[in-house]
C-alpha positions as CSV (number, residue, x, y, z in Angstrom):
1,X,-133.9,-101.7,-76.7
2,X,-131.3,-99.5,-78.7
3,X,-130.3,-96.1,-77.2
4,X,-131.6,-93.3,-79.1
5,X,-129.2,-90.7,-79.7
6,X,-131.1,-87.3,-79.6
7,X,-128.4,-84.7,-80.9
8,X,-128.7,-83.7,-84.4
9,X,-125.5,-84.7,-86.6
10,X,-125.0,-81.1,-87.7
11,X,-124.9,-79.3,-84.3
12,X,-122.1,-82.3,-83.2
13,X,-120.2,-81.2,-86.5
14,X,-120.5,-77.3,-85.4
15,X,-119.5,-77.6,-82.0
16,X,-116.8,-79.9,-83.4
17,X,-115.7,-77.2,-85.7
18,X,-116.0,-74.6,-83.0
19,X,-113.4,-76.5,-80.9
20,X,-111.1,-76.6,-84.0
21,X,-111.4,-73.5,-84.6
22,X,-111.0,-72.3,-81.2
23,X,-108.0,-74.4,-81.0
24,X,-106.0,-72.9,-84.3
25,X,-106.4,-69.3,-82.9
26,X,-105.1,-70.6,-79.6
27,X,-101.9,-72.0,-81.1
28,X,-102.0,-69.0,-83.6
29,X,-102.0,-66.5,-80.3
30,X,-99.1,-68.8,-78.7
31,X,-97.0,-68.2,-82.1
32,X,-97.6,-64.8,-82.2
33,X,-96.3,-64.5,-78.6
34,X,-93.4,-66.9,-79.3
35,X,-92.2,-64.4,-82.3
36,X,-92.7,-61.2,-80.2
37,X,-91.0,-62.8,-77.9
38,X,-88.0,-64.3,-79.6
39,X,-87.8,-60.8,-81.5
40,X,-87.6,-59.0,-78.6
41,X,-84.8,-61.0,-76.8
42,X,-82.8,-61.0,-80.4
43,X,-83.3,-57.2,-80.0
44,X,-81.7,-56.8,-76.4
45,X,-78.8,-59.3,-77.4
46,X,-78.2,-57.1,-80.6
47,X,-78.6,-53.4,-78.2
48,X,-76.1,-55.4,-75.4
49,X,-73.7,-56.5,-77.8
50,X,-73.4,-52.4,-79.6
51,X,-73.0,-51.0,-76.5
52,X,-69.8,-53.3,-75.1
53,X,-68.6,-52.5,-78.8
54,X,-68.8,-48.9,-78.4
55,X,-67.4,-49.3,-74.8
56,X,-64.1,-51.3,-76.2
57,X,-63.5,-49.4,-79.2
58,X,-63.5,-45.8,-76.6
59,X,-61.1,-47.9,-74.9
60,X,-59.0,-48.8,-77.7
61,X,-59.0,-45.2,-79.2
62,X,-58.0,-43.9,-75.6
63,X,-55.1,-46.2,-75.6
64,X,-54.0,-45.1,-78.9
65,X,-54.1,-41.6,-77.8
66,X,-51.9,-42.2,-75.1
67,X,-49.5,-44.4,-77.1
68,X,-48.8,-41.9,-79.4
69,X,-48.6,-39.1,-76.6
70,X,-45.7,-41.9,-75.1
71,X,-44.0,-41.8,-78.7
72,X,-44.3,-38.1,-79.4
73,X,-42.4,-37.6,-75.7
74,X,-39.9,-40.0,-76.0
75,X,-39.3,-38.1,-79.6
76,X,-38.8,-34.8,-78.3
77,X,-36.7,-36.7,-75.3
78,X,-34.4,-38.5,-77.5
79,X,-34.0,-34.8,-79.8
80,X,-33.2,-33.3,-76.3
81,X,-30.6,-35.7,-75.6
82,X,-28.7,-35.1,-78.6
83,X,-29.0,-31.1,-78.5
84,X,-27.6,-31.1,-74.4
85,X,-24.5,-33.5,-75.8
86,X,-23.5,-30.4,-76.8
87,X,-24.3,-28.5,-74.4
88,X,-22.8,-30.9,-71.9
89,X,-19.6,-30.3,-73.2
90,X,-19.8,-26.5,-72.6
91,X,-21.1,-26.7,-69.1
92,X,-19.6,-28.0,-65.9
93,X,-22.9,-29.2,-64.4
94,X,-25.6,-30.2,-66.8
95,X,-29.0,-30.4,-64.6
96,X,-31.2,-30.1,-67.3
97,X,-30.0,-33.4,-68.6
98,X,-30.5,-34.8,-64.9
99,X,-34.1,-33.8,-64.9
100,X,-35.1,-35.3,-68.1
101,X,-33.2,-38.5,-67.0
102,X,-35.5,-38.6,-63.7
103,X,-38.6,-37.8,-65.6
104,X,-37.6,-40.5,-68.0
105,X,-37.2,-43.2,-64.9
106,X,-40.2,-42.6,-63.7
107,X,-42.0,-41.6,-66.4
108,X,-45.1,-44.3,-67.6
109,X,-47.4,-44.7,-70.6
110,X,-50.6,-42.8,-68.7
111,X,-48.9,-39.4,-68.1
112,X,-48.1,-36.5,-70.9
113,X,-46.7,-33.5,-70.7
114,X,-47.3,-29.9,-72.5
115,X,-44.5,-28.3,-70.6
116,X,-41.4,-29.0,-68.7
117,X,-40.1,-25.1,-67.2
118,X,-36.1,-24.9,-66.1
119,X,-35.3,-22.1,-64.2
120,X,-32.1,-21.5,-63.3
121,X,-31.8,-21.1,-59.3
122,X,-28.7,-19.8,-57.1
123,X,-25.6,-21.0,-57.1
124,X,-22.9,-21.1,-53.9
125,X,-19.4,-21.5,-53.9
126,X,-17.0,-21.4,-50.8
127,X,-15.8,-18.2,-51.5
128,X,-18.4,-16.4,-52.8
129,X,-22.3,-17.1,-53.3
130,X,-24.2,-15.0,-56.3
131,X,-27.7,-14.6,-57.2
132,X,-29.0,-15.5,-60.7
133,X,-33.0,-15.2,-61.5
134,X,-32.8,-16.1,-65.1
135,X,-35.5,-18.5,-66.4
136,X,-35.2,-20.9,-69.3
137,X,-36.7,-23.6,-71.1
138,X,-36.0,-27.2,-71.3
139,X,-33.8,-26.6,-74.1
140,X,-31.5,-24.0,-71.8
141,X,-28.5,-21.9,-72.7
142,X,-25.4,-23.0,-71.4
143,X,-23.9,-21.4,-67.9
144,X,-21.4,-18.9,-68.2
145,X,-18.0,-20.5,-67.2
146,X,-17.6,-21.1,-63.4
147,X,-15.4,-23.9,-61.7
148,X,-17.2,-26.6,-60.6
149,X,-15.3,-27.2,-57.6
150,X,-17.6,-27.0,-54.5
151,X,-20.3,-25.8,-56.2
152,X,-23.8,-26.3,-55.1
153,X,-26.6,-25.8,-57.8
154,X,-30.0,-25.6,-56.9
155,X,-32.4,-25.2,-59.7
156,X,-36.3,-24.8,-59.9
157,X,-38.2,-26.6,-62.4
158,X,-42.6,-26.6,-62.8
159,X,-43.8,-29.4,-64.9
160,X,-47.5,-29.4,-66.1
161,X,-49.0,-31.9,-67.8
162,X,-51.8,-34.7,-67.5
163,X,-52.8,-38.6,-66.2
164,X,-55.6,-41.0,-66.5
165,X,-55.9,-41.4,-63.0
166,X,-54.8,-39.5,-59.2
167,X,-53.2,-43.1,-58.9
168,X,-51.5,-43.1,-61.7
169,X,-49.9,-39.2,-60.8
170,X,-49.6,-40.8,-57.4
171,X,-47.2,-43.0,-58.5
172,X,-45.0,-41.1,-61.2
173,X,-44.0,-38.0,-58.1
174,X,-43.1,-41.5,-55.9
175,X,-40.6,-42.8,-58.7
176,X,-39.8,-38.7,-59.6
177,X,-39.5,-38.2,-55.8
178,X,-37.2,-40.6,-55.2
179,X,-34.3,-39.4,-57.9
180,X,-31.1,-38.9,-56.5
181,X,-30.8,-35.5,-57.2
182,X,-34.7,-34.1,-56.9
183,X,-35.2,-32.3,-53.6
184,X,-39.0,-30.6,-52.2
185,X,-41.2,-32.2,-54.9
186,X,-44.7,-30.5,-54.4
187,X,-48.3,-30.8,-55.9
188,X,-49.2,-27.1,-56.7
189,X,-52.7,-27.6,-58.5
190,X,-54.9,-30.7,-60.1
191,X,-58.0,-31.0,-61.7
192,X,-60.4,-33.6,-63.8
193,X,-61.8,-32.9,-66.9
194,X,-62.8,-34.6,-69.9
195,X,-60.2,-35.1,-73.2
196,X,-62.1,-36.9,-75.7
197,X,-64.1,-39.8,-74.6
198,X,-61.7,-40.4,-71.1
199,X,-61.6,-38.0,-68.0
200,X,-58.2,-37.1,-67.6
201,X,-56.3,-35.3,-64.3
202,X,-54.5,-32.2,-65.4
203,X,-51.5,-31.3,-62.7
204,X,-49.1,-28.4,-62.0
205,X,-46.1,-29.6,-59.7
206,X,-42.7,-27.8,-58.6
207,X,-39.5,-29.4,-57.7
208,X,-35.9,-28.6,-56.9
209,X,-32.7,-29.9,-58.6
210,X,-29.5,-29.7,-56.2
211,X,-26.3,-31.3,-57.0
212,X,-22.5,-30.5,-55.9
213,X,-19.9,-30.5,-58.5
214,X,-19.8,-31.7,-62.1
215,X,-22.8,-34.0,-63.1
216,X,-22.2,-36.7,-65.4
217,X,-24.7,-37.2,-68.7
């Protein structure tokens, strides 16, 4: 005796259809996700990959900045230089050209300046020791005429100016410091603040310039 197979052909071809159908919006669903998804990641990659532009091009422009602060200082060094090789030749003890030679040795790309103040301290000789308060800038007058046998100089000089870091300012009074003829090198103020896109230190220090005798340029 045959089976007898009791469920209508067209109900077996709904449910069929219901499966298939059921099935497309299932995969449809898991495409849908799979885009979101895909878009989403594509979306952080793209937002990542701005920001450590951004980050290198601040970088790049604060390295510029300080490169040409560097040239611009070196500049007005070098046009020192030649001005005091004339002055040299008038004076019996050029410190001014000392100082910038110190600054200049320890001097390094992540500090500038906006001003270098030489004033002119006492002076002592074995026979007689005068007074002078007179105060000059970099670019000083000469001395009037004095013999520069046993002569002690003592000069004051306040440099302001700025660095990228309290390491950085650190090490330029170690190297400034330790010139041969810089004497009580002292921090008198710092502070942060923020130049452009970097935080820079701005500094005020004080130092004293002593040397005996004639100083060679």
């Amino acid at each position: 005796m045959g089976n007898i197979n009791l469920i209508p052909d067209d109900y077996r071809q709904d449910i069929g259809l219901r499966r298939l159908l059921r099935n497309f919006m299932l995969v449809c669903v898991m495409a849908i996700v799979g885009v979101l998804s895909a878009k989403a990641l594509l979306s952080y990659l793209t937002w990542r990959e701005n920001a450590q532009v951004v980050i290198l091009e601040q970088r790049e422009q604060a390295s510029e900045q300080t490169k040409f602060k560097a040239e611009e200082y070196r500049q007005k060094i070098q046009m020192t230089e030649q001005q005091l090789a004339a002055l040299n030749i008038l004076r019996g003890g050029d410190q001014v050209l000392v100082l910038l030679q110190a600054v200049d040795k320890a001097y390094s790309e992540c500090i500038w300046f906006d001003r270098l103040h030489f004033m002119r301290g006492n002076t002592k000789s074995a026979s007689e020791t005068s007074t002078q308060n007179e105060s000059t800038s970099v670019v000083a007058s000469p001395d009037s005429q004095a013999s520069t046998t046993d002569i002690e100089i003592n000069n004051a000089v306040e440099i302001v100016g700025h660095a990228l870091s309290h390491s950085t300012l650190a090490d330029f009074m170690k190297k400034l410091g330790n010139a041969t003829h810089v004497a009580d090198l002292r921090l008198i103020d710092t502070g942060t603040r923020s130049y452009t896109t970097v935080e820079v230190v701005d500094f005020n220090m004080a130092l004293q310039l002593n040397n005996k005798g004639q100083v060679s340029p």
